[in-house]
N, C-alpha and C positions, 0 to 999 in steps of 0.2 A: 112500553110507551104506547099509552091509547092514541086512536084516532089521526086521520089523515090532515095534510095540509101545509099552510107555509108557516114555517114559523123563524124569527133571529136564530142568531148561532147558540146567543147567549141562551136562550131557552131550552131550544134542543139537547143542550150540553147540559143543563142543569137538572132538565127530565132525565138524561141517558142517564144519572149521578156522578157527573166528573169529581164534585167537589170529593167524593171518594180517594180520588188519586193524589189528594193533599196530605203529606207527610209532616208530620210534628219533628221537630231534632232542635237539639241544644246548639248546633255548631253553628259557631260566629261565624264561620266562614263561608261568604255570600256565593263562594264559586261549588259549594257540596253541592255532591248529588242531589239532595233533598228538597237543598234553597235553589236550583235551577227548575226539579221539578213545580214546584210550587209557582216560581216564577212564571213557568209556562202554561200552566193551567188558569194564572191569575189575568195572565194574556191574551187567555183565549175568552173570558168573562168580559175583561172590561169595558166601558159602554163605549168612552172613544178610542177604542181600539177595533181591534175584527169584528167582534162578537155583532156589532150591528149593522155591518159593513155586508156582511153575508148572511146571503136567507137559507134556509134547507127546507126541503119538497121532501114531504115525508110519504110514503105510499105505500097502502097495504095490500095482499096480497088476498083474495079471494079465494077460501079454497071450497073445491064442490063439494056439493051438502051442508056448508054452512050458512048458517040465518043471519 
């Protein structure tokens, strides 16, 4: 993740690559593991939900001898 600053939740999560942790399954059933996952990742994205609710301060680390 380049570069310092503030940025939505939604963003920061999108750079980290949440959508990664999204699982594909057949199963109708809304309470699997899979469909929770999913659920909760979709939670953490959506606009009226957290995702813009909360900023993150990203800050990088200088190390010596770097340009």
């Amino acid at each position: 993740m380049a570069g310092s600053g503030i940025r939505s939740q939604q963003q920061f999560l999108i750079r980290a690559d949440i959508l990664e942790e999204l699982r594909e399954h057949c199963n109708a059933d809304p309470f699997s593991p899979e469909a929770k996952r999913n659920r909760a990742v979709r939670q953490l994205l959506l606009i009226d939900g957290m995702s813009e609710r909360f900023q993150v301060m990203v800050l990088r680390k200088h190390e010596r001898g770097a340009v």
